[in-house]
N, CA, C and O atoms as a GROMACS GRO file, in nm:
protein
  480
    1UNK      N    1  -2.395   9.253  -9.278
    1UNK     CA    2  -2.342   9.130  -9.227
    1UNK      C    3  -2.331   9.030  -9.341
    1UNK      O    4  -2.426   9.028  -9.419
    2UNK      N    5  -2.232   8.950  -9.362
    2UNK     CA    6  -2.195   8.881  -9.424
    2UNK      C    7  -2.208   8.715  -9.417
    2UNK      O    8  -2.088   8.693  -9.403
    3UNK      N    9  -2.244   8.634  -9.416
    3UNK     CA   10  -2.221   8.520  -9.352
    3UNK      C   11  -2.100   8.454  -9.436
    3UNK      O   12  -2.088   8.467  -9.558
    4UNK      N   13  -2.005   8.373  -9.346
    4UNK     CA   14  -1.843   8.349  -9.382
    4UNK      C   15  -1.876   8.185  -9.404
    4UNK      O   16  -1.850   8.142  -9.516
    5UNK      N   17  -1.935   8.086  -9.301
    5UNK     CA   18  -1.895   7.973  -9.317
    5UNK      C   19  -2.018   7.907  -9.181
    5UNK      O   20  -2.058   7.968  -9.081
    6UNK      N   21  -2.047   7.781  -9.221
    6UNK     CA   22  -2.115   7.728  -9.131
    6UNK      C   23  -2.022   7.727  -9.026
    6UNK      O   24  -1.916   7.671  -9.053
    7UNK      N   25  -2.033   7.766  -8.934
    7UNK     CA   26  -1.917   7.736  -8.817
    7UNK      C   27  -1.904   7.548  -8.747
    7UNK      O   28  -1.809   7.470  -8.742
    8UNK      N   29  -2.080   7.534  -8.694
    8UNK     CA   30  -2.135   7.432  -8.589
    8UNK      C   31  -2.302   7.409  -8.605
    8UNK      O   32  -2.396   7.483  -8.635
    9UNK      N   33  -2.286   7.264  -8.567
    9UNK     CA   34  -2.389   7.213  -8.594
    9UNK      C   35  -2.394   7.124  -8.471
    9UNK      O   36  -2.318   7.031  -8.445
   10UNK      N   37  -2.537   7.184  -8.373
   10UNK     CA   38  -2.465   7.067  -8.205
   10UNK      C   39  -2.621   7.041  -8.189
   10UNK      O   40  -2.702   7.105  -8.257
   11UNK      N   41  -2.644   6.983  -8.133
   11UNK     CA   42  -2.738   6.858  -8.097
   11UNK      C   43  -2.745   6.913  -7.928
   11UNK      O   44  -2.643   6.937  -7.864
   12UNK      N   45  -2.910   6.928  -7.863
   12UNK     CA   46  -2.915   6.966  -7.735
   12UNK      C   47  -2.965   6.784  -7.665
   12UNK      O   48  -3.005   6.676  -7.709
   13UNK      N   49  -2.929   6.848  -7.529
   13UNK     CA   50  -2.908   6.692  -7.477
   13UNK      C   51  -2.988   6.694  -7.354
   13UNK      O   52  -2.995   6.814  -7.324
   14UNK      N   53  -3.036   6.641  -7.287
   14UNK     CA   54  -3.082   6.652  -7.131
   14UNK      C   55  -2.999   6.563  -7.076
   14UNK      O   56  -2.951   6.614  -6.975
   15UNK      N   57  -2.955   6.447  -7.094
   15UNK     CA   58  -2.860   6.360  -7.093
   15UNK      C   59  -2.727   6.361  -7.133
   15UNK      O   60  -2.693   6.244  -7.151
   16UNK      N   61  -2.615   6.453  -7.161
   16UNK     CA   62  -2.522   6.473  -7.240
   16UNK      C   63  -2.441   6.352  -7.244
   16UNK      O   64  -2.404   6.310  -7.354
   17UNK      N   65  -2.398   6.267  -7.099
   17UNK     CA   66  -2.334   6.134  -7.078
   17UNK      C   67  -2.387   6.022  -7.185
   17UNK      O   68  -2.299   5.952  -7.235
   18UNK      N   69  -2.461   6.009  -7.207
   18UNK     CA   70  -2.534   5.903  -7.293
   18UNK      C   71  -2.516   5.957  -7.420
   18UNK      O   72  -2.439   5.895  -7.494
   19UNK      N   73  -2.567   6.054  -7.461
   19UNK     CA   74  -2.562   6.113  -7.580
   19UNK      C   75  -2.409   6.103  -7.610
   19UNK      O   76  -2.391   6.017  -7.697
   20UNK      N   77  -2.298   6.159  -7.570
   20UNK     CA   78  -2.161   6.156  -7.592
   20UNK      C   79  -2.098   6.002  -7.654
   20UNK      O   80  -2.011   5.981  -7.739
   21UNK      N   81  -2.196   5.894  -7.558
   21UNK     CA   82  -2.178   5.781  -7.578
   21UNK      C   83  -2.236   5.735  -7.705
   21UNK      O   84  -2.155   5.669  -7.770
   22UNK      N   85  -2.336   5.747  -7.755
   22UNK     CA   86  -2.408   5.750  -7.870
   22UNK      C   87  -2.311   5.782  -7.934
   22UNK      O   88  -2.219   5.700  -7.936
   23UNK      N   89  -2.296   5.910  -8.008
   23UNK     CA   90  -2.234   5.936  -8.101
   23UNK      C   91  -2.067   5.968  -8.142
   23UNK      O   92  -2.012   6.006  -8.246
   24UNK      N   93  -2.013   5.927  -7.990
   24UNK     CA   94  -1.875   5.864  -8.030
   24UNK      C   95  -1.917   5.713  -8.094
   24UNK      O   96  -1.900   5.671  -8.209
   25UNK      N   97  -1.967   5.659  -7.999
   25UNK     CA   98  -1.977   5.489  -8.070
   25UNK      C   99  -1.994   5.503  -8.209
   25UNK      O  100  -1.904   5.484  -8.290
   26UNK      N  101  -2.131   5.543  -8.245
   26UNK     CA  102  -2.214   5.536  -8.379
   26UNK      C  103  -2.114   5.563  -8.473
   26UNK      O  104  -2.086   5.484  -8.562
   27UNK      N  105  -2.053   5.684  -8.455
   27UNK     CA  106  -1.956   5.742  -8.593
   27UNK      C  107  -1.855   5.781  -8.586
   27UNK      O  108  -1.793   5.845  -8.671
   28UNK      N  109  -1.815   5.739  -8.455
   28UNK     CA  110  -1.588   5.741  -8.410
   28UNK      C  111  -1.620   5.895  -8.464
   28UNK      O  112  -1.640   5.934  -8.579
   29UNK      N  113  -1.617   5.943  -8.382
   29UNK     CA  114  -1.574   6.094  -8.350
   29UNK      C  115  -1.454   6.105  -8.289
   29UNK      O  116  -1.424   6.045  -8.186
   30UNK      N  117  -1.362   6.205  -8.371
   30UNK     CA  118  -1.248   6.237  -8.266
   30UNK      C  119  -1.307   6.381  -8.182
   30UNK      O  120  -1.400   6.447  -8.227
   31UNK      N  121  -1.244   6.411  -8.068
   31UNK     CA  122  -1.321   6.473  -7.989
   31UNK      C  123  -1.193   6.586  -8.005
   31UNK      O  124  -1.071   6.569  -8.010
   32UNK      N  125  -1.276   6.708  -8.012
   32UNK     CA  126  -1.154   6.851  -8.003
   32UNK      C  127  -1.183   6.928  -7.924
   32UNK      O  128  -1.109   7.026  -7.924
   33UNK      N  129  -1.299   6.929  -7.819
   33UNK     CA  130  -1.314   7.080  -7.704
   33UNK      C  131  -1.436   6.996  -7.675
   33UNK      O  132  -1.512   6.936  -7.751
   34UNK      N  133  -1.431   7.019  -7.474
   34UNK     CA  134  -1.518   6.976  -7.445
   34UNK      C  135  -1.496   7.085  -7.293
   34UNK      O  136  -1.388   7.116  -7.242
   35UNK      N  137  -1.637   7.126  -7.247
   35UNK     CA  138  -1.645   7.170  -7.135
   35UNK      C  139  -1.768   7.105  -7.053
   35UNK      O  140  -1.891   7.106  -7.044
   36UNK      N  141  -1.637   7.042  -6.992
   36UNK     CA  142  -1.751   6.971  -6.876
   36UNK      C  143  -1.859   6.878  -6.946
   36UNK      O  144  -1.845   6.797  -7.038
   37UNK      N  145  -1.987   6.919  -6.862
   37UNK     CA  146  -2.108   6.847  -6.889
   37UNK      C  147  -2.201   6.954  -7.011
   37UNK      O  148  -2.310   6.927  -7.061
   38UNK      N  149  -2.131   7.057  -7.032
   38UNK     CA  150  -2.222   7.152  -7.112
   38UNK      C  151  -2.164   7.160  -7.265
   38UNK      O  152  -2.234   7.203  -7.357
   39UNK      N  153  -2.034   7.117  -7.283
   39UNK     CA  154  -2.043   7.117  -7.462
   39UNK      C  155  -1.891   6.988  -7.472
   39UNK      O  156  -1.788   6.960  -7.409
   40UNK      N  157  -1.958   6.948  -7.581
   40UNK     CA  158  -1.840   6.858  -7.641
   40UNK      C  159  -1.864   6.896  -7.805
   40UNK      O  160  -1.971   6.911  -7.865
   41UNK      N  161  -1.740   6.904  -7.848
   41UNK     CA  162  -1.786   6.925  -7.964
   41UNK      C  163  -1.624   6.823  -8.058
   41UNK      O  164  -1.502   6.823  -8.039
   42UNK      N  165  -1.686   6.776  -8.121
   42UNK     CA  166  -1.595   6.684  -8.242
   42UNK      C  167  -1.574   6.766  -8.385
   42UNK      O  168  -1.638   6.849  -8.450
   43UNK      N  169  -1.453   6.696  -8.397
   43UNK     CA  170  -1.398   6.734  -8.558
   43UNK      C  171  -1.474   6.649  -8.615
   43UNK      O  172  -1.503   6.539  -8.567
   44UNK      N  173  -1.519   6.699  -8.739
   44UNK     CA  174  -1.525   6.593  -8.827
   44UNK      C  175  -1.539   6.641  -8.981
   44UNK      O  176  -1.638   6.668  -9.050
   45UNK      N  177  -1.379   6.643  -9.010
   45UNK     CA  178  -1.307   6.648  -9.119
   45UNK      C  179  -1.296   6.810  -9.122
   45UNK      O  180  -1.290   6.859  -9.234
   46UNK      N  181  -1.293   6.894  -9.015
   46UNK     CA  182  -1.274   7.012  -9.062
   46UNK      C  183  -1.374   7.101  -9.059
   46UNK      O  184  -1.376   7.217  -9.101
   47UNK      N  185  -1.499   7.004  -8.979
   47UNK     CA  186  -1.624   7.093  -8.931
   47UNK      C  187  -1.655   7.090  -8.859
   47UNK      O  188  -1.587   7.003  -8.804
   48UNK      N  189  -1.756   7.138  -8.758
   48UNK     CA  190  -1.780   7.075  -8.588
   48UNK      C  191  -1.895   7.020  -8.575
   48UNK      O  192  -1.976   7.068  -8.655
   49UNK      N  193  -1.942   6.932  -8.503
   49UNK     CA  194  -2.033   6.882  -8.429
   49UNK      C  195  -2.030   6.871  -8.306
   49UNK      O  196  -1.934   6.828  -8.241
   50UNK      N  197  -2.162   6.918  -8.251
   50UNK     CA  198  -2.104   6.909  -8.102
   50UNK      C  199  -2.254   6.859  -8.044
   50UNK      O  200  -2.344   6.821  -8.120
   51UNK      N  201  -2.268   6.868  -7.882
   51UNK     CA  202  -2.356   6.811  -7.815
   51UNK      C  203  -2.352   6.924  -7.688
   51UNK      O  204  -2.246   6.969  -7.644
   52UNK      N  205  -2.475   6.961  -7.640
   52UNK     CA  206  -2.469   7.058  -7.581
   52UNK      C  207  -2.630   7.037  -7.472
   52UNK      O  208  -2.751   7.021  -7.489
   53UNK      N  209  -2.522   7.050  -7.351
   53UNK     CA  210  -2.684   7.038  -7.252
   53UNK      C  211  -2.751   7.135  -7.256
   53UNK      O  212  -2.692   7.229  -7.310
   54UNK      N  213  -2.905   7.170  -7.204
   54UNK     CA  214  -2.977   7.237  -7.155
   54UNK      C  215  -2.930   7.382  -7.138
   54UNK      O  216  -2.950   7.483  -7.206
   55UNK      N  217  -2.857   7.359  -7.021
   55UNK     CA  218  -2.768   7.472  -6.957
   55UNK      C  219  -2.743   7.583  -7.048
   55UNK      O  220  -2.766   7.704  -7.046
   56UNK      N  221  -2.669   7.469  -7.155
   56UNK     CA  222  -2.577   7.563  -7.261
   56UNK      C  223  -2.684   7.647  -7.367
   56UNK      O  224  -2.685   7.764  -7.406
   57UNK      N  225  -2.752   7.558  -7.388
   57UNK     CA  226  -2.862   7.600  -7.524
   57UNK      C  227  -2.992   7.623  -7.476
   57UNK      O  228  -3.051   7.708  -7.542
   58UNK      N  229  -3.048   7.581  -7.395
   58UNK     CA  230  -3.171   7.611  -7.368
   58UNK      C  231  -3.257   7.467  -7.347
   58UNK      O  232  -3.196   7.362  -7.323
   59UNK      N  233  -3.397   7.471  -7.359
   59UNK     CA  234  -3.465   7.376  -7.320
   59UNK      C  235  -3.519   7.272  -7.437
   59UNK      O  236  -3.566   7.160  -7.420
   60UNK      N  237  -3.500   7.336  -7.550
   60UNK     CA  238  -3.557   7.307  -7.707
   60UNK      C  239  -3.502   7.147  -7.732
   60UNK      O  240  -3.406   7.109  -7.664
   61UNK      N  241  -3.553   7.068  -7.816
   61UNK     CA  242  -3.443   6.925  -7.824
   61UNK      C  243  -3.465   6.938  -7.988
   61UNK      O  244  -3.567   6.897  -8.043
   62UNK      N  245  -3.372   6.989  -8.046
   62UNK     CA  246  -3.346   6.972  -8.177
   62UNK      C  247  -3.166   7.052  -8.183
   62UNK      O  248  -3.091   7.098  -8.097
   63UNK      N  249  -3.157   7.031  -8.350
   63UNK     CA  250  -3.034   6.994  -8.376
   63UNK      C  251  -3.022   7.201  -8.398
   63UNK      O  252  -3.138   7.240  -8.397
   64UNK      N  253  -2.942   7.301  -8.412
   64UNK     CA  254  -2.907   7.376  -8.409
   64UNK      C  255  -2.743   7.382  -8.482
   64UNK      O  256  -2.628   7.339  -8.468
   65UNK      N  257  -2.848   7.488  -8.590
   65UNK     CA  258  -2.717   7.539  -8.724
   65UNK      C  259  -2.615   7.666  -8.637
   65UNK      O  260  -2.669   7.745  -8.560
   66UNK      N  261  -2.473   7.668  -8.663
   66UNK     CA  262  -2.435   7.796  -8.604
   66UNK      C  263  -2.352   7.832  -8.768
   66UNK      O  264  -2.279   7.767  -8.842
   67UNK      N  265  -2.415   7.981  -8.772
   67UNK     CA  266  -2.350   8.076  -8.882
   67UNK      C  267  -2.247   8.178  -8.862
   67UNK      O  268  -2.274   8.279  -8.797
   68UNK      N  269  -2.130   8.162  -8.914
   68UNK     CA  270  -2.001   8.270  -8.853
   68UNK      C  271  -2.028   8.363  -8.979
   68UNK      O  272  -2.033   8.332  -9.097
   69UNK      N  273  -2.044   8.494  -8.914
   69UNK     CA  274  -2.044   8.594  -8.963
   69UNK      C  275  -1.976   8.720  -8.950
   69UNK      O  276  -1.954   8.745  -8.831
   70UNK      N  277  -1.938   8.799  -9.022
   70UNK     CA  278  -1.796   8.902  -9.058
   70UNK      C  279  -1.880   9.027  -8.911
   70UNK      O  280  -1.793   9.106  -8.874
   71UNK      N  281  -1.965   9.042  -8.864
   71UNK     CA  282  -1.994   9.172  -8.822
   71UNK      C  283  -2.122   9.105  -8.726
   71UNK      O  284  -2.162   8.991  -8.748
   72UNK      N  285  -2.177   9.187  -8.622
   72UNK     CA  286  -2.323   9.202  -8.502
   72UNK      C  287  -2.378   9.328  -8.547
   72UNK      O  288  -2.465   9.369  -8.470
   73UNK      N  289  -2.353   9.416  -8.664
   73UNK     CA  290  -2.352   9.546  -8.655
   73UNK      C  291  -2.493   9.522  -8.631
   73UNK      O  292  -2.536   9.407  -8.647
   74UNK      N  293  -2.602   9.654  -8.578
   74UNK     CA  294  -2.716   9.662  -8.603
   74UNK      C  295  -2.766   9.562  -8.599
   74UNK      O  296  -2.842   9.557  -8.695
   75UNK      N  297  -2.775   9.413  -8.506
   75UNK     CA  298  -2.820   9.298  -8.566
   75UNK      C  299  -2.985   9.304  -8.511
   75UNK      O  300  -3.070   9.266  -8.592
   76UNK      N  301  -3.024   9.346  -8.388
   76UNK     CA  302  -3.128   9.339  -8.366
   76UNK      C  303  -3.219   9.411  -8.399
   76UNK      O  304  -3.336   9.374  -8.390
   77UNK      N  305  -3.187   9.519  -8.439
   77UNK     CA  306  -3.251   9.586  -8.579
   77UNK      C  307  -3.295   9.542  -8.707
   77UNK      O  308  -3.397   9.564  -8.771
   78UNK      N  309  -3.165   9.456  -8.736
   78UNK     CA  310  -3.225   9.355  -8.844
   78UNK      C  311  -3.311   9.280  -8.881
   78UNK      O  312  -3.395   9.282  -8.972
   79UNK      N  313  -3.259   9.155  -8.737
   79UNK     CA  314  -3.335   9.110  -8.737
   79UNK      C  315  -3.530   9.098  -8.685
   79UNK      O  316  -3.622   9.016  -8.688
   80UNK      N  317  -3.504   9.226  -8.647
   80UNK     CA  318  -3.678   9.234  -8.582
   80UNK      C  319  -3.762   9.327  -8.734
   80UNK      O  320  -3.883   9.326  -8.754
   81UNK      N  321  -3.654   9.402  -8.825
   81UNK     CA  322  -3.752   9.431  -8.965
   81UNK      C  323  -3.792   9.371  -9.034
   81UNK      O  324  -3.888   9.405  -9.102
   82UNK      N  325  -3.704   9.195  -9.047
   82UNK     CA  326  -3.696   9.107  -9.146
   82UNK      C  327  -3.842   9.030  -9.038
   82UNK      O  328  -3.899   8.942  -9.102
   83UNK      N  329  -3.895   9.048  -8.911
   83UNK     CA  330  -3.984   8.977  -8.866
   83UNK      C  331  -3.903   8.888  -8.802
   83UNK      O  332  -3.981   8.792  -8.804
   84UNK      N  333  -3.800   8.844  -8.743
   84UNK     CA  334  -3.710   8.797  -8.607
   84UNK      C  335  -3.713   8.821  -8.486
   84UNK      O  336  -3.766   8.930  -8.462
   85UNK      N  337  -3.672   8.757  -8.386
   85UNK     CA  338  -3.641   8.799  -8.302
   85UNK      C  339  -3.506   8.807  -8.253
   85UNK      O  340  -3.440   8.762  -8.347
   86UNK      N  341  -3.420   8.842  -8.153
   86UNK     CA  342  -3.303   8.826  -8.128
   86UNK      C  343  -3.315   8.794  -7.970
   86UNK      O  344  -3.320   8.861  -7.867
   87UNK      N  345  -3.315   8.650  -8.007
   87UNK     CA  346  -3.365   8.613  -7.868
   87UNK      C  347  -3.267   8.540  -7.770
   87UNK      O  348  -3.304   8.442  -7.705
   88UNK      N  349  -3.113   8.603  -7.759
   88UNK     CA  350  -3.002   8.581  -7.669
   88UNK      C  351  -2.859   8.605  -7.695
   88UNK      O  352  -2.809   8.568  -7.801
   89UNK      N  353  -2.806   8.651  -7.626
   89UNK     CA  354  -2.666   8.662  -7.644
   89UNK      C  355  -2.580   8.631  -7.582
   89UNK      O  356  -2.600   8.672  -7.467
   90UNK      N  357  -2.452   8.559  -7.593
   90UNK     CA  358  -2.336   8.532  -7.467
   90UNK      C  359  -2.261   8.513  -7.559
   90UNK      O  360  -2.265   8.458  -7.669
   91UNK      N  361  -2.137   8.606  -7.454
   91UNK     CA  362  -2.045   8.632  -7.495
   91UNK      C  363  -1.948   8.573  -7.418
   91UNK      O  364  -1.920   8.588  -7.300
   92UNK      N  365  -1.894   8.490  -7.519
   92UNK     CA  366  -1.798   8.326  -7.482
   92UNK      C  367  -1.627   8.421  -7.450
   92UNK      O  368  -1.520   8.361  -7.461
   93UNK      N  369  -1.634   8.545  -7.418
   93UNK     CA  370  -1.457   8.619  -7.406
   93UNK      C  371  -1.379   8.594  -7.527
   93UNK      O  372  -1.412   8.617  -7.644
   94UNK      N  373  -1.301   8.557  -7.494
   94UNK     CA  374  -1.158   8.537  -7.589
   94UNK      C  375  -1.191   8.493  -7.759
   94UNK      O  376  -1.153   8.541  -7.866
   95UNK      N  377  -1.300   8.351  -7.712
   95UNK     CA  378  -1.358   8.301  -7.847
   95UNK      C  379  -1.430   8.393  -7.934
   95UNK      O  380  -1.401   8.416  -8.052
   96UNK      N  381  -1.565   8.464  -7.844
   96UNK     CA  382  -1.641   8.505  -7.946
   96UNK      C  383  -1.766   8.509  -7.861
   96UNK      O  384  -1.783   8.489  -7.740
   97UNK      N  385  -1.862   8.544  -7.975
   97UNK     CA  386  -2.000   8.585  -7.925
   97UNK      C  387  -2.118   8.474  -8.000
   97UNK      O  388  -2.116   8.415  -8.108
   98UNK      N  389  -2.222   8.477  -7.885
   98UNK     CA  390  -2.327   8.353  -8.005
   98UNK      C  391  -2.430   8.494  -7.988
   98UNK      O  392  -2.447   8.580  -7.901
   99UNK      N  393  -2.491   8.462  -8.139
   99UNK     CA  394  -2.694   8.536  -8.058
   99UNK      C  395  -2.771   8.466  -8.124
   99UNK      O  396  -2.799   8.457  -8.243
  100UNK      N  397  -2.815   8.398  -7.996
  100UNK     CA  398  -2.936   8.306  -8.123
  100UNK      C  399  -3.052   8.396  -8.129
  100UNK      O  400  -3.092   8.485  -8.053
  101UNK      N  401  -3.101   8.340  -8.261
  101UNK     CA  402  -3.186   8.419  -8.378
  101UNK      C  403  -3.302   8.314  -8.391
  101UNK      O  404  -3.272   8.198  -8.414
  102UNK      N  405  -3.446   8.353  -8.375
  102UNK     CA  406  -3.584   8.328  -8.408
  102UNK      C  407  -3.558   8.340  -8.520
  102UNK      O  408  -3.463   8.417  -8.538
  103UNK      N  409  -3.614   8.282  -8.638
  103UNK     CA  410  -3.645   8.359  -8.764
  103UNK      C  411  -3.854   8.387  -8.750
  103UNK      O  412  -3.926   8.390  -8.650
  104UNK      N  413  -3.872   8.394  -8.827
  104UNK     CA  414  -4.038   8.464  -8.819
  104UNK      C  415  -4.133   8.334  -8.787
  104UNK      O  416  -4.245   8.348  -8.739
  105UNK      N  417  -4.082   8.223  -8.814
  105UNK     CA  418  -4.153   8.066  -8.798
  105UNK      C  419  -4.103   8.000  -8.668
  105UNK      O  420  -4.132   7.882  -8.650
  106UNK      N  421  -4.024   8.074  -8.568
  106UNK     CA  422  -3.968   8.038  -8.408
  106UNK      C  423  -3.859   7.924  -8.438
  106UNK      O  424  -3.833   7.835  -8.356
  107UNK      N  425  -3.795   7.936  -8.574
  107UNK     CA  426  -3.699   7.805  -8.564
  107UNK      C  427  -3.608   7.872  -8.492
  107UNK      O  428  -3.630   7.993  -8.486
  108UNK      N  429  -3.527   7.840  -8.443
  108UNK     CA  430  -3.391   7.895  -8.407
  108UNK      C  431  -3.273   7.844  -8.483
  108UNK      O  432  -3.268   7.735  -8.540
  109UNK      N  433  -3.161   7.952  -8.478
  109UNK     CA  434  -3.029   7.934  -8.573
  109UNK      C  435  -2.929   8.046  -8.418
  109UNK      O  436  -2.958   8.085  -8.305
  110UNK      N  437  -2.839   8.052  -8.486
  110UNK     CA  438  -2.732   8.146  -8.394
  110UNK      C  439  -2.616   8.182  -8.512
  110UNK      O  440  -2.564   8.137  -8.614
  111UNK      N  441  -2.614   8.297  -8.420
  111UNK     CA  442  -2.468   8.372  -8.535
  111UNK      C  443  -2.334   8.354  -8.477
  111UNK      O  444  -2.320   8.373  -8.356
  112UNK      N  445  -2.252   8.324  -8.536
  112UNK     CA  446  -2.121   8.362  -8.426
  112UNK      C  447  -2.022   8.452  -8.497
  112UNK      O  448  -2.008   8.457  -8.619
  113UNK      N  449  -1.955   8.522  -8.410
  113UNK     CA  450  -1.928   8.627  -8.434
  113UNK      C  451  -1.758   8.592  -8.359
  113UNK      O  452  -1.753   8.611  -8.238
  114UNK      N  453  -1.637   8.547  -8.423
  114UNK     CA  454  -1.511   8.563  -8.375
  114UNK      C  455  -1.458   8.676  -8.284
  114UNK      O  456  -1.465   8.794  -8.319
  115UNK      N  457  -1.414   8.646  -8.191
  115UNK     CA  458  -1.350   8.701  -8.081
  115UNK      C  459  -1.228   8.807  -8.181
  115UNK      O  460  -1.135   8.744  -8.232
  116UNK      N  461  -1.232   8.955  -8.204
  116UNK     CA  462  -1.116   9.049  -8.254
  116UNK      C  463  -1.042   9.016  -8.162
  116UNK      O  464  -1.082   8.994  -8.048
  117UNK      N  465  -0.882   9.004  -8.212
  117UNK     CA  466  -0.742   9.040  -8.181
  117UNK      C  467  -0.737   9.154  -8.209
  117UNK      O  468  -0.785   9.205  -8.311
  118UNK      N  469  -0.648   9.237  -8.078
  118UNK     CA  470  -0.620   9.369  -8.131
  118UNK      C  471  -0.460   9.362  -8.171
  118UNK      O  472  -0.377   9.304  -8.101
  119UNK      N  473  -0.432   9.429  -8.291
  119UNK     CA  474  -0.274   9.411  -8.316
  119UNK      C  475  -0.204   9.446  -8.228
  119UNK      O  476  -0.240   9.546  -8.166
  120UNK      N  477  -0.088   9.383  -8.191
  120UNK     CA  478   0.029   9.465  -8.088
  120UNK      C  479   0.110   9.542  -8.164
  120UNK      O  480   0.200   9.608  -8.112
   0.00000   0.00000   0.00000
């Protein structure tokens, strides 16, 4: 596995309404994808930030790195030799796949993994 590019960087919310409000105000976010009450996520300059309830991410309240990477091959294999866990997966269809990843100290990170086109 390769890692390609920070993909996302989103912020968990119990409040997402307020929070949305926060950080449009604070730093004029233009806004590019939002679902519902469970993710908003902003451009900003060509990278994402987003805000993400409970629902979406879990119960944790910290900020969460997402890593786009070329391949899932073998990942939970990987990650449980390196001392990880592979502690979730959903698979977003069309977009792509997340799995968030323990590392050996319980931080969490997530991989994402682009949705293949098959050629016509």
């Amino acid at each position: 596995m390769k890692a390609l590019r920070i993909q996302n960087v989103y912020f968990t919310f119990s409040k997402t309404e307020k929070a949305k409000a926060f950080y449009q105000e604070l730093l004029s976010l233009n806004l590019r994808f939002e679902d519902g009450e469970r993710w908003t996520q902003y451009d900003l300059k060509g990278h994402n930030l987003a805000l993400a309830s409970h629902d979406e991410a879990g119960p944790l309240m910290n900020a969460i790195v997402v890593v786009e990477v070329d391949s899932d091959d073998h990942l939970q294999e990987r990650v449980e030799s390196l001392g990880g866990t592979l502690a979730g997966t959903r698979d977003m269809g069309s977009h792509g796949t997340v799995h968030t990843v323990l590392d050996p100290e319980g931080n969490m990170f997530q991989l994402f993994i682009q949705a293949r086109t098959e050629p016509k």
